[in-house]
ROPA-208000 format. One record per residue (C-alpha): x negated, z, y; residue number from 1. Coordinates in nm, 4 decimals. Each point is the difference from the previous one (the first is absolute). Layout:
# residues N
          X          Z          Y     n
          X          Z          Y   NUM
...
# end
This chain:
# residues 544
          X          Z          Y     n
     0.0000     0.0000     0.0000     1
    -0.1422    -0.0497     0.3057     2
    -0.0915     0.2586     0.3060     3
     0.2889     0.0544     0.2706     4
    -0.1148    -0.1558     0.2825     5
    -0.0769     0.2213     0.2861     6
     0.2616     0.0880     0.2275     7
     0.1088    -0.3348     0.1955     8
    -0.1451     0.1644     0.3851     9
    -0.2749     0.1536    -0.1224    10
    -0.1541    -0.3493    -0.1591    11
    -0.3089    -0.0880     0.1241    12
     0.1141    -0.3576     0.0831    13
     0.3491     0.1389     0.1659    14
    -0.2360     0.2178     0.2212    15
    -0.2266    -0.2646     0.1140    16
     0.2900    -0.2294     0.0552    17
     0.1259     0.2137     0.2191    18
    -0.3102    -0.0146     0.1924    19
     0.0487    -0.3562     0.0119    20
     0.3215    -0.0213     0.1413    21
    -0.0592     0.2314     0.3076    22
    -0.2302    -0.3319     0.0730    23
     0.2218    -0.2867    -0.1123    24
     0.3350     0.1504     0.1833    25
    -0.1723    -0.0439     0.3765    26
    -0.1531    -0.3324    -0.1483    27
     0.1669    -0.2799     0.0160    28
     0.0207    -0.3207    -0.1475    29
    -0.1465    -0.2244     0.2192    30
    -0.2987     0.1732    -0.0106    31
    -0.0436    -0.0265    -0.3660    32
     0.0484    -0.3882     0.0382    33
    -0.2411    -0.0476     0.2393    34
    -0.2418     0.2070    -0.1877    35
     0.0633    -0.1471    -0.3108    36
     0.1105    -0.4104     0.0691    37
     0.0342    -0.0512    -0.3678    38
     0.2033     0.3311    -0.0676    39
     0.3059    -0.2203    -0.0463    40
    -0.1664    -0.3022    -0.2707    41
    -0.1491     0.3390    -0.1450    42
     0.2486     0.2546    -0.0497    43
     0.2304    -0.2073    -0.2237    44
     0.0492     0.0422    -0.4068    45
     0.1708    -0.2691    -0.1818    46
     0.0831     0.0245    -0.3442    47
     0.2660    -0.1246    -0.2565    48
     0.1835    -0.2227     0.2840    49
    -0.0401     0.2540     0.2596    50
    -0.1653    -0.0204     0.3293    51
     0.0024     0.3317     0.2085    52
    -0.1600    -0.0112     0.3571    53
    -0.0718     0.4056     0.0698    54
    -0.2322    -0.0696     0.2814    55
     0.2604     0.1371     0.2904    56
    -0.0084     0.3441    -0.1381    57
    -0.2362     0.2228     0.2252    58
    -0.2573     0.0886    -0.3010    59
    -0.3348    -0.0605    -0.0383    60
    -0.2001    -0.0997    -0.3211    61
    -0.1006     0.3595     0.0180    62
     0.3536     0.0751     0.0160    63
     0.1063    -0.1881    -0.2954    64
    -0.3031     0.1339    -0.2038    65
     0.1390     0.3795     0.0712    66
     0.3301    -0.1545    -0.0921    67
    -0.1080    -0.1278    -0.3548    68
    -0.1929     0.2991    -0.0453    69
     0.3147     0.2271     0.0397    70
     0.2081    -0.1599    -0.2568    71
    -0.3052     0.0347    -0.2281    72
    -0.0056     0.3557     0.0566    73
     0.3495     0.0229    -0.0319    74
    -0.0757    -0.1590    -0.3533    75
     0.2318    -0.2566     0.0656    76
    -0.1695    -0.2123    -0.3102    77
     0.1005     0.2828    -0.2233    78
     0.3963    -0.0264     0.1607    79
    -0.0115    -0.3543    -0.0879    80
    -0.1295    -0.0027    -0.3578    81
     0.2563     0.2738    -0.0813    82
     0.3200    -0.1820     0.1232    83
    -0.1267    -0.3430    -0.1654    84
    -0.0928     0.2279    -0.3443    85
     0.3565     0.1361     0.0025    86
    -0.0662     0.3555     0.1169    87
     0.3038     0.1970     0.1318    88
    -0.1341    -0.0027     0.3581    89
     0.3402     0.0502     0.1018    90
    -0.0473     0.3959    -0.0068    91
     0.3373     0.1486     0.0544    92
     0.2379    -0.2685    -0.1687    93
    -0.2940     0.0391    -0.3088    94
     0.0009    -0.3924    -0.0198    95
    -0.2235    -0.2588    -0.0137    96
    -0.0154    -0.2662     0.2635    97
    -0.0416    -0.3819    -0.1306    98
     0.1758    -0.2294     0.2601    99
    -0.3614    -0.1784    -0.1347   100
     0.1332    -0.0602    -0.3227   101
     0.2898    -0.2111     0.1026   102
    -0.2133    -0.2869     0.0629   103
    -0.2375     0.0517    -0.2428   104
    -0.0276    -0.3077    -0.2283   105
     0.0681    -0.0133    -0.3854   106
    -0.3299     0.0953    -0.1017   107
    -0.0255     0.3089     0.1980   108
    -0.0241     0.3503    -0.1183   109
     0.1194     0.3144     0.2049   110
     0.1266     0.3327    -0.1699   111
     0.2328     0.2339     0.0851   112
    -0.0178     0.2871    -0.2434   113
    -0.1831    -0.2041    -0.2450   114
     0.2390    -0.2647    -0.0249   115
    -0.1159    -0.3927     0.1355   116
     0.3401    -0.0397     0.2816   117
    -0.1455    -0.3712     0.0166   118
     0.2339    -0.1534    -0.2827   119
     0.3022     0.2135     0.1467   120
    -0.0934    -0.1558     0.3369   121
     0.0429    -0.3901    -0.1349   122
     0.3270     0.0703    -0.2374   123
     0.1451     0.1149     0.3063   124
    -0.1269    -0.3062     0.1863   125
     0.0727    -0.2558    -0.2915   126
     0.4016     0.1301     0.0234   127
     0.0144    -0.0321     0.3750   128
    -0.1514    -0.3795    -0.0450   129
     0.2505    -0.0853    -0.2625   130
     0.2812     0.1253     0.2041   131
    -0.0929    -0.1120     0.2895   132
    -0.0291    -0.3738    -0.0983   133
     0.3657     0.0554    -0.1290   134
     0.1240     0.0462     0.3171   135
    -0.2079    -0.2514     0.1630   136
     0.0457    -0.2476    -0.2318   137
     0.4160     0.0674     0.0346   138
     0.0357     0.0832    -0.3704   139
     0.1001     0.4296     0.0577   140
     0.3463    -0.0999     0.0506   141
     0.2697     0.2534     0.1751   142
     0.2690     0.1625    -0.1402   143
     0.1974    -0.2720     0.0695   144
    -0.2472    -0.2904    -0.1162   145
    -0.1453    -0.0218     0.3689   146
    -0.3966    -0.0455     0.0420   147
    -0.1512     0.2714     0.2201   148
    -0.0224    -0.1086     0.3895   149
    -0.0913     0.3189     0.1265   150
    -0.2115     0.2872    -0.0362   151
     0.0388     0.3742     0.1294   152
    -0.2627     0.2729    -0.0474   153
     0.1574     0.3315     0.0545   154
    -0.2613     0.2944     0.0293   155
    -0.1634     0.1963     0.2748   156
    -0.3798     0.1096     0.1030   157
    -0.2411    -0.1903    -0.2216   158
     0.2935    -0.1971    -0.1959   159
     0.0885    -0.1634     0.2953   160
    -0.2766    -0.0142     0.2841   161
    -0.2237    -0.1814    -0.2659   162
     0.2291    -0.2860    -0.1249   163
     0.1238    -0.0338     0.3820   164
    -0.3501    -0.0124     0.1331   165
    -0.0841    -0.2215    -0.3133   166
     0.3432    -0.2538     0.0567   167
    -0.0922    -0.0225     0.3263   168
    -0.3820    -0.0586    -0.0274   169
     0.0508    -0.2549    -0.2575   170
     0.2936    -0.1922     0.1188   171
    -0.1698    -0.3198    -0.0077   172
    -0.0515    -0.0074    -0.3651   173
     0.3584     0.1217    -0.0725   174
     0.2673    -0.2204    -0.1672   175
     0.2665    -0.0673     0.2801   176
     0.3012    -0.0793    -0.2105   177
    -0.0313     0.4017    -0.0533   178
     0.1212     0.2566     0.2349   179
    -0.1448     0.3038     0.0490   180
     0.0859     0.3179     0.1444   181
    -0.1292     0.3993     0.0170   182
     0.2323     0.3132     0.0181   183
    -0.1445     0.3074     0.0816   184
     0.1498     0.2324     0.2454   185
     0.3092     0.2115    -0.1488   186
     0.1625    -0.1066     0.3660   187
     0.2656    -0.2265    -0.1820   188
    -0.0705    -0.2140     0.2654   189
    -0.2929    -0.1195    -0.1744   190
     0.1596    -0.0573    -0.3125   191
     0.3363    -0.1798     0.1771   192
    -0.2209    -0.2556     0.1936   193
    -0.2098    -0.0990    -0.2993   194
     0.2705    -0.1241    -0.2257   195
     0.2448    -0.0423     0.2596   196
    -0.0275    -0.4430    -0.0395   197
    -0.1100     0.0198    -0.4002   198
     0.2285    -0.1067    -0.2558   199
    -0.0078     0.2820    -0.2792   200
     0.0361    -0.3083    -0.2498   201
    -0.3675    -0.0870     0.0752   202
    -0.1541     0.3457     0.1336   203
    -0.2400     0.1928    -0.2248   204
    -0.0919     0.3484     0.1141   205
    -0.3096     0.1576    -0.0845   206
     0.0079     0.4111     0.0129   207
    -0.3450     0.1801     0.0756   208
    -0.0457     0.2898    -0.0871   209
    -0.2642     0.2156    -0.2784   210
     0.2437     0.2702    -0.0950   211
     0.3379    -0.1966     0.1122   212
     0.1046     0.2900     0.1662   213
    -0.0984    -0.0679     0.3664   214
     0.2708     0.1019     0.1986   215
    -0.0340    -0.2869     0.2778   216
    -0.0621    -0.2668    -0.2931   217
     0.2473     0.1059    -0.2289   218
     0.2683     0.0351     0.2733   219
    -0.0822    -0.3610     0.1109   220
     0.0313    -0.1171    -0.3797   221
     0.3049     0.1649    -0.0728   222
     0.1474    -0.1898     0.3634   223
    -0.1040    -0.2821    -0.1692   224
     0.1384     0.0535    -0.3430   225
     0.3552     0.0632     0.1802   226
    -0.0481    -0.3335     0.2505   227
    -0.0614    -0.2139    -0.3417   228
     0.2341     0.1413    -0.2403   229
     0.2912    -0.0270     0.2956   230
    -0.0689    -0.3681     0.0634   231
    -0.0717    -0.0982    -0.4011   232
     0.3150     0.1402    -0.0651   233
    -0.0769     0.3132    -0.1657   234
    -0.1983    -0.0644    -0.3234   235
    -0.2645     0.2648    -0.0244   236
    -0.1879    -0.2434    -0.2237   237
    -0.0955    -0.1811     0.3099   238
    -0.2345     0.2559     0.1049   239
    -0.2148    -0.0867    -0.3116   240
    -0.0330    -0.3464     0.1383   241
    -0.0575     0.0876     0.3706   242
    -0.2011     0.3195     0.0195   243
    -0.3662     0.0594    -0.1343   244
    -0.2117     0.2893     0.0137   245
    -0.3424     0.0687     0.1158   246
    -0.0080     0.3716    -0.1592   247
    -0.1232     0.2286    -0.2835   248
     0.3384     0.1897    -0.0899   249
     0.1625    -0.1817    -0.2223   250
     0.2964     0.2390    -0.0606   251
     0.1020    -0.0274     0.3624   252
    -0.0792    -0.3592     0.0244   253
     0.2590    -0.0671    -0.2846   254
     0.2440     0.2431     0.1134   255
    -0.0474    -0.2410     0.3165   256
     0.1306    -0.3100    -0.2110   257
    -0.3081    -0.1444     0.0205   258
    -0.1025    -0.1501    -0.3457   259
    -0.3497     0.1826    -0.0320   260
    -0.1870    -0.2797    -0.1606   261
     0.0262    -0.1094     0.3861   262
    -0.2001     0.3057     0.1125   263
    -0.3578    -0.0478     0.1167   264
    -0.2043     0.3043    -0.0636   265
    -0.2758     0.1656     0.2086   266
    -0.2064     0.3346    -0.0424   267
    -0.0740     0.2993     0.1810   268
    -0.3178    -0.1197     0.0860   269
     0.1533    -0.1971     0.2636   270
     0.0647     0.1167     0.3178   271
     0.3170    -0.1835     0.1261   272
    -0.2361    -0.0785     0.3571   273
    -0.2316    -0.1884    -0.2577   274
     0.2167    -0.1538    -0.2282   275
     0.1203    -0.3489     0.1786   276
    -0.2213    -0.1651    -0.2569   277
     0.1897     0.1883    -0.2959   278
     0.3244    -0.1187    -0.1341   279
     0.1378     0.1346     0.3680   280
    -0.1303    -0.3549     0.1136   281
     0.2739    -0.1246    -0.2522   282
     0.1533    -0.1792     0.2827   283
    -0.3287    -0.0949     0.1351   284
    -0.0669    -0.2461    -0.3078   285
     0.3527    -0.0800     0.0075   286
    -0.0445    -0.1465     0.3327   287
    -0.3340    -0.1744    -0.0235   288
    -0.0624    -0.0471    -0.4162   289
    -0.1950     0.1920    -0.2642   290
    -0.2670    -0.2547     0.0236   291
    -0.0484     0.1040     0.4085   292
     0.0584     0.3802    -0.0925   293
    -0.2895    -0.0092    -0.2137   294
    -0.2083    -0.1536     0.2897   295
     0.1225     0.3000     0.2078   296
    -0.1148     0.2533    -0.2347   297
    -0.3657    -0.2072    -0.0643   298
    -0.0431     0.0522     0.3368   299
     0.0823     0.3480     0.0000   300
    -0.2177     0.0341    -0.3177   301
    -0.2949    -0.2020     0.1956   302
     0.0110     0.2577     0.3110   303
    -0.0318     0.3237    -0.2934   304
    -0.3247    -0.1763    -0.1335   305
    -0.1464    -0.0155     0.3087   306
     0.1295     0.3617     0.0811   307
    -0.1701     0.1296    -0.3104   308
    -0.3352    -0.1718     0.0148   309
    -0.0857    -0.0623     0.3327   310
    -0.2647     0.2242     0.1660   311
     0.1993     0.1737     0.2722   312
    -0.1839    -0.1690     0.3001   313
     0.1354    -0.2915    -0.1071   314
     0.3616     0.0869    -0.1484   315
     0.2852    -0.1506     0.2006   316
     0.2361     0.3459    -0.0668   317
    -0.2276     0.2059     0.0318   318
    -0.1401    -0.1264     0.3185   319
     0.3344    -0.0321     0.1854   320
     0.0336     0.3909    -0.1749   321
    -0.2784     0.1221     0.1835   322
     0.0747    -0.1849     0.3240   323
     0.3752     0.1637     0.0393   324
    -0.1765     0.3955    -0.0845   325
    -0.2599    -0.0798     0.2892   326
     0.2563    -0.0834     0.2638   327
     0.2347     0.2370    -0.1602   328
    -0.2135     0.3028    -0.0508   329
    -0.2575    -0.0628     0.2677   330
     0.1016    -0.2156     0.2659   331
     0.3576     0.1483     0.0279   332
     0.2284    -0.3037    -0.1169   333
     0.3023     0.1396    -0.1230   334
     0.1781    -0.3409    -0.0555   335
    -0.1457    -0.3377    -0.1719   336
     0.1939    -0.3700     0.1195   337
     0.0442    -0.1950    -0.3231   338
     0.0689    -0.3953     0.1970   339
     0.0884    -0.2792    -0.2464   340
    -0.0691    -0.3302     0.1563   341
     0.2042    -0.1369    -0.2354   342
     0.4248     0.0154     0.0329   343
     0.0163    -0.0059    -0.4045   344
    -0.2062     0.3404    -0.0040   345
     0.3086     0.1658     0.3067   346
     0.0445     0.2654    -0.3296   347
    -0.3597     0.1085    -0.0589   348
    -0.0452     0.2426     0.2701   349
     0.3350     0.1690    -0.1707   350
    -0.1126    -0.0406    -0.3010   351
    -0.3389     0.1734     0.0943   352
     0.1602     0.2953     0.1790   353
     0.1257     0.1519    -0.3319   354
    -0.3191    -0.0960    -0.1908   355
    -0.2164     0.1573     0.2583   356
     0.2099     0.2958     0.1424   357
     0.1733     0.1212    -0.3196   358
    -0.3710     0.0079    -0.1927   359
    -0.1476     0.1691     0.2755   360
     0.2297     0.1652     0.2623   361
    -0.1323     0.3636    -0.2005   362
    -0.0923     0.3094     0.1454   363
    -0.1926     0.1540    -0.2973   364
    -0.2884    -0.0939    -0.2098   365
     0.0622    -0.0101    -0.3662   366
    -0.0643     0.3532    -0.0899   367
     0.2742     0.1288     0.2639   368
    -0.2286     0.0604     0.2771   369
     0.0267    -0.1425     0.3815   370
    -0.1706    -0.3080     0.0632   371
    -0.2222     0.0923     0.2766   372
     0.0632    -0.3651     0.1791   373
     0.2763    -0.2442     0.1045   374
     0.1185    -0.1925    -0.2997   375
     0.1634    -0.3316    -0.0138   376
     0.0562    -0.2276     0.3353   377
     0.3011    -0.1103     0.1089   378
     0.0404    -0.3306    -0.1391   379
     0.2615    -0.2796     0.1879   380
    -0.0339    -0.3066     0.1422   381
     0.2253    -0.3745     0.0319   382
    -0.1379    -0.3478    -0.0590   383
    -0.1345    -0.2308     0.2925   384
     0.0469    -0.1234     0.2486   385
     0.3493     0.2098     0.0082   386
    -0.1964     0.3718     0.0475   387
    -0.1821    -0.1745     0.2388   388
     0.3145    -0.0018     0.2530   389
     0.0835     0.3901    -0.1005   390
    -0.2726     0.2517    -0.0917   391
    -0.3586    -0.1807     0.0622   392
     0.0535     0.1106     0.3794   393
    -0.0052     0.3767    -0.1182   394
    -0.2927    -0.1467    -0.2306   395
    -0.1919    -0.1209     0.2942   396
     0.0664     0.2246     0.2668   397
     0.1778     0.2684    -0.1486   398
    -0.1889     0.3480    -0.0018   399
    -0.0421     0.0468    -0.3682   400
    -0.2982    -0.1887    -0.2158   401
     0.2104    -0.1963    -0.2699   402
    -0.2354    -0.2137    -0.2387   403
     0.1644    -0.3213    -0.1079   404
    -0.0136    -0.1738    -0.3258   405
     0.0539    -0.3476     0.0876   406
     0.0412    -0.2105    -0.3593   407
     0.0260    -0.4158     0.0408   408
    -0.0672    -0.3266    -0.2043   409
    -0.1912    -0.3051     0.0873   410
     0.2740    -0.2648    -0.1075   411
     0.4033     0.0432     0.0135   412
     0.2296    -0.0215    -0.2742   413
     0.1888    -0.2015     0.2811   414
    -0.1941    -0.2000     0.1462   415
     0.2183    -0.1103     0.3959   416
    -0.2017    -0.1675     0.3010   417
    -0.2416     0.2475     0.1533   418
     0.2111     0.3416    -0.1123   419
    -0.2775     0.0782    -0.2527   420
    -0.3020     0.0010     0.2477   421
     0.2305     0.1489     0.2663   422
     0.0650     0.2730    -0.2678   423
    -0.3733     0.0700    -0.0157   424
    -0.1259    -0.0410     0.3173   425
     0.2344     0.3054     0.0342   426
    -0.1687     0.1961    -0.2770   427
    -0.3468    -0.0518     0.1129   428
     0.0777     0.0298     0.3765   429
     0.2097     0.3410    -0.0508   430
    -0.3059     0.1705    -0.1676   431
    -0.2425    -0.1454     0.2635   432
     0.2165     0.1529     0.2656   433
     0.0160     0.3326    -0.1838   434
    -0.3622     0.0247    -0.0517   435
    -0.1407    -0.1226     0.3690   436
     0.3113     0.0347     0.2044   437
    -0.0647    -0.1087     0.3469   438
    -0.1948     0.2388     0.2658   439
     0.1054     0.0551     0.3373   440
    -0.2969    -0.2250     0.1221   441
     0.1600    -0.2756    -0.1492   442
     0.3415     0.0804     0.1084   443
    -0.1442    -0.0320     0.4092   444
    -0.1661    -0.3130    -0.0984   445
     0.3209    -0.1460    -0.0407   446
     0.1376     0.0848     0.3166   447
     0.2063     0.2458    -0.1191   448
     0.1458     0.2128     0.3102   449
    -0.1723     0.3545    -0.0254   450
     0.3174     0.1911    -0.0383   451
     0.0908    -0.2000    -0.3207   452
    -0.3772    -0.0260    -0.1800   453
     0.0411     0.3465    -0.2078   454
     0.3554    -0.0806    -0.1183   455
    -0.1685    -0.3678    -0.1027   456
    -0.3110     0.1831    -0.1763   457
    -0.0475     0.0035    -0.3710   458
    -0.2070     0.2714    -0.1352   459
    -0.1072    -0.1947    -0.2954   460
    -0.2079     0.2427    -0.2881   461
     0.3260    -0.0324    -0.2146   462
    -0.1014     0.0004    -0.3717   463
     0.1386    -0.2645    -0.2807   464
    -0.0784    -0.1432    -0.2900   465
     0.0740    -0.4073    -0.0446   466
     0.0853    -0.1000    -0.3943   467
     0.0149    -0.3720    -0.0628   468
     0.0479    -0.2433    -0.2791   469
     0.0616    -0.3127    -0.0424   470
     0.3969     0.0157    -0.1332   471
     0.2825     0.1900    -0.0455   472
     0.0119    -0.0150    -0.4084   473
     0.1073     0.2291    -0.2279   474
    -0.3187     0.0425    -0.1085   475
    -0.0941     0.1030     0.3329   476
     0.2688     0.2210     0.0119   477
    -0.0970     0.2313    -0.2874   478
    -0.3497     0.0157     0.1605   479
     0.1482     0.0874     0.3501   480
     0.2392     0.2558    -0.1926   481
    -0.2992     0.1114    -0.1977   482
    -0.2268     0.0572     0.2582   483
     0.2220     0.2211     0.1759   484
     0.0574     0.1339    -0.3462   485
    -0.3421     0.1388    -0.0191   486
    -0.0612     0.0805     0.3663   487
     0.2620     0.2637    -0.0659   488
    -0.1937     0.1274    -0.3345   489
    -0.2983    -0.0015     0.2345   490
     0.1159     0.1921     0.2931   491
     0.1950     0.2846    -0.2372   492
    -0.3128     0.0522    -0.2188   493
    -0.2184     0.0734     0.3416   494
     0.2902     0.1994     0.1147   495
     0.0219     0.1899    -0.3589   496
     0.3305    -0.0564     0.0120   497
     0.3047    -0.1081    -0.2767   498
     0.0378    -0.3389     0.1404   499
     0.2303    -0.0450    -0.3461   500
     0.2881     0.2696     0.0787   501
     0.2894     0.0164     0.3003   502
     0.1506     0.3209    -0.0363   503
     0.0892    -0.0355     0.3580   504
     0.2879    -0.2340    -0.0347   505
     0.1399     0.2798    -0.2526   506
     0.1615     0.2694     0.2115   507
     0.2277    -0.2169     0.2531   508
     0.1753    -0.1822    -0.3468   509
     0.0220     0.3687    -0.1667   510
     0.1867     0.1525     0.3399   511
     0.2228    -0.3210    -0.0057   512
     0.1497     0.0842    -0.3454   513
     0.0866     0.2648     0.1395   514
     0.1764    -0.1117     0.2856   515
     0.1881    -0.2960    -0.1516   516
     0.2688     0.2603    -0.1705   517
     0.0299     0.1099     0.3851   518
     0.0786    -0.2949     0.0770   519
     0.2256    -0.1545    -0.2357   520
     0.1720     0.3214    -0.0686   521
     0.4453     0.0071     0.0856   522
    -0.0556     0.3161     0.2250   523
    -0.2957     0.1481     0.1838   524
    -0.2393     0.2154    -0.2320   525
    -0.1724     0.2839     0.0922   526
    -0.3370    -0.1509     0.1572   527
    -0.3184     0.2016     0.0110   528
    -0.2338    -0.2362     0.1840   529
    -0.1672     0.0465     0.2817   530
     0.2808     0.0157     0.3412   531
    -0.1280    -0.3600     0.1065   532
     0.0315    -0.1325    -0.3526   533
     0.3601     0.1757    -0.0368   534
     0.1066    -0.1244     0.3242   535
    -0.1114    -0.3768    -0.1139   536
     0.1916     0.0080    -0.3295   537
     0.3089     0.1062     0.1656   538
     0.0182    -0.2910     0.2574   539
    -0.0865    -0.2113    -0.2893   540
     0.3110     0.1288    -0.1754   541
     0.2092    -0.0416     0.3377   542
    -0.1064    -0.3364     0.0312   543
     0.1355    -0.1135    -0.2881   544
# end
């Protein structure tokens, strides 16, 4: 077993790192351009399709050699050869974590508990590609002898932002004679809207959810048992025909009416935030083919080979990793900018927001005591060139230091006149202006009046990160979902922190059971909430 690192603070590179940055805050970029003309041909890593372009961060080789040097004694190598060996590195759930091993190919090998969880892995694969090219291929016929026209994934968190983000992403690839829509929210809004032009003759539904017992998922799939069964006349042998699950309870699944050699297992080694490459991405390779789905998860699989081997100074996660804890835990970020360039990519940043925030928005290491330092970033963020007319002026001028992560490709899936290199001048110019901004020298020397040159200055000495490739594929996808994958892994282990658990999102859903009998209740019950939460449920009741 190896040593416990020393306590994160007390780490000889943390402590000369933070020698560094009472330099590098008061020093800005400009200065390390001009000091350094080939700083931005030099600080670049490419690697499996990936260009990244870290020379706007304010660090200095020195800086990124302290950097390295703290994930090494944060024995980050050990982290990563115990999640990829199967370890149960998720400490409080007891389980292990192997996202990894849902791209592995055939010939793989990685244990949990002894047992190879490769061969499970491709079963569940080979059903999803044989049902899937039924419904593509029009032969899954309806209930009443209809081919399938439309698909609806009902599930919530990691069943739904990942097929949404994916759908999205990957609309180019899709079939179009297939519909495709996401329900998520237990607002019946969200539901109502979604199959509110289908024809229930042609609709297949496909419910989300590990245990089948997730009270937002289930209530959407039981809203959707009652809208098909009302319009196909009744016959609760329709639901056999319209309804598949994505679950490991079988009992409830069949209780359901859902035939269960139509369930697609996963495994508790799966944390619903990384499982959009498990059968969760049912509708994913519904929408674009197996063939393409198994270029999705090759590129995934691509991205966790370079993960695992690369030395870190030259590891695309763990780079980007190190970059966010600097300008998190030493230069006072408390936000990161995730900008697509691309409008396919509008779901990423929401995608990324669970991936990043529900792994590490933690307060404690993993043996229960306080991490001594600011944890996960805030992570947000639109494509371009929309944000640009919304939230780059608090970006640019805006008293807070936001790093950006600006993400584009070199040729469009649509190629239109001169919208592509419009597109990127955009990219490349927003990251220039965040880096140099404009001084008030150059402000005069436009003949600005003298009143107006400070509200016309740009401060510049705004950090980001530029991630190109050359296109949007799905192999490129699983390497962009991938890398952020592991840059998570990367920033947990340095944080000593269960990047695998969210107990957080546990307490609000356990006080809402018991307020739903409030609610629903004939008469007023005794209530023995707080007065504000009282007060709420009784207008509530009013207003009904």
């Amino acid at each position: 077993m190896p040593v416990e690192p020393a306590p994160l603070t007390t780490r000889p590179a943390w402590l000369a790192l933070e020698s560094q940055a009472q330099i590098l805050r008061t020093t800005h970029l400009r200065q390390l351009f001009a000091e350094d003309p080939q700083r931005g041909e030099r600080m670049t890593l490419e690697a499996v399709g990936l260009f990244l372009d870290y020379s706007k961060n304010r660090v200095t080789d020195e800086t990124l050699k302290l950097l390295v040097e703290l994930a090494e004694q944060s024995q980050l190598r050990a982290r990563i050869d115990a999640m990829f060996r199967g370890d149960k590195i998720n400490v409080t759930e007891k389980r292990a974590v192997l996202h990894v091993a849902l791209r592995a190919p055939r010939s793989a090998r990685i244990s949990v508990d002894g047992e190879n969880v490769v061969p499970e892995v491709h079963a569940v694969l080979d059903k999803m590609t044989v049902f899937a090219e039924k419904i593509r291929s029009g032969n899954w016929l309806g209930h009443t002898g209809k081919p399938i026209r439309n698909v609806v994934n009902i599930g919530i968190g990691g069943s739904d932002l990942g097929p949404v983000m994916a759908y999205e992403a990957l609309k180019f690839y899709s079939d179009r004679r297939l519909t495709f829509r996401f329900v998520s929210n237990v607002d019946g809004t969200d539901f109502a809207e979604a199959v509110i032009d289908l024809d229930p003759q042609e609709t297949l539904f496909i419910v989300s959810s590990k245990t089948f017992t997730t009270l937002e998922t289930i209530t959407n799939a039981q809203s959707a048992r009652a809208w098909l069964l009302a319009r196909l006349g009744g016959d609760e042998q329709a639901v056999a025909r319209h309804f598949v699950a994505v679950s490991t309870n079988a009992t409830e699944v069949a209780k359901f009416g859902i035939d269960t050699a139509n369930m697609f297992g996963f495994w508790d080694w799966v944390g619903g935030r990384y499982s959009m490459d498990s059968a969760i991405g049912l509708s994913t390779m519904l929408a674009i083919g197996p063939e393409q789905f198994r270029d999705l998860l090759a590129g995934f699989h691509e991205l966790d080979e370079h993960f695992r081997t690369a030395p870190f100074a030259r590891n695309l996660p763990v780079l980007l990793a190190l970059l966010s804890i600097w300008n998190n835990n030493f230069l006072g970020a408390e936000t990161v900018a995730v900008l697509p360039y691309d409008q396919y990519l509008k779901r990423f940043p929401a995608y990324l927001q669970q991936l990043t925030m529900e792994s590490n928005g933690k307060r404690v290491q993993v043996d229960g005591t306080p991490v001594p330092v600011a944890t996960s970033p805030i992570y947000w963020g639109e494509p371009g060139t929309n944000g640009q007319h919304s939230f780059y002026q608090l970006i640019h001028q805006g008293t807070r230091l936001i790093p950006c992560d600006f993400l584009a490709f070199t040729e469009s899936l649509n190629p239109l006149g001169r919208h592509h290199d419009l597109l990127l001048s955009n990219v490349f110019a927003q990251a220039e202006a965040l880096a140099f901004g404009k001084t008030a020298e150059e402000v005069q020397a436009e003949g600005t009046p003298d009143w107006l040159v400070p509200h016309r200055v740009f401060a510049g000495n705004r950090p980001s990160n530029t991630i190109l490739a050359r296109r949007l594929t799905p192999a490129v996808l699983g390497r962009l979902v991938a890398l952020y994958e592991h840059m998570v892994f990367v920033q947990g282990a340095i944080w000593n922190i269960d990047s695998f658990d969210q107990w957080g999102v546990e307490l609000g859903k356990v006080l809402a059971q018991r307020i739903i009998p409030e609610l629903e209740a004939p008469r007023e019950p005794p209530l023995a909430h707080d007065s504000s939460t009282n007060n709420l449920i009784r207008r509530a009741r009013e207003g009904k």
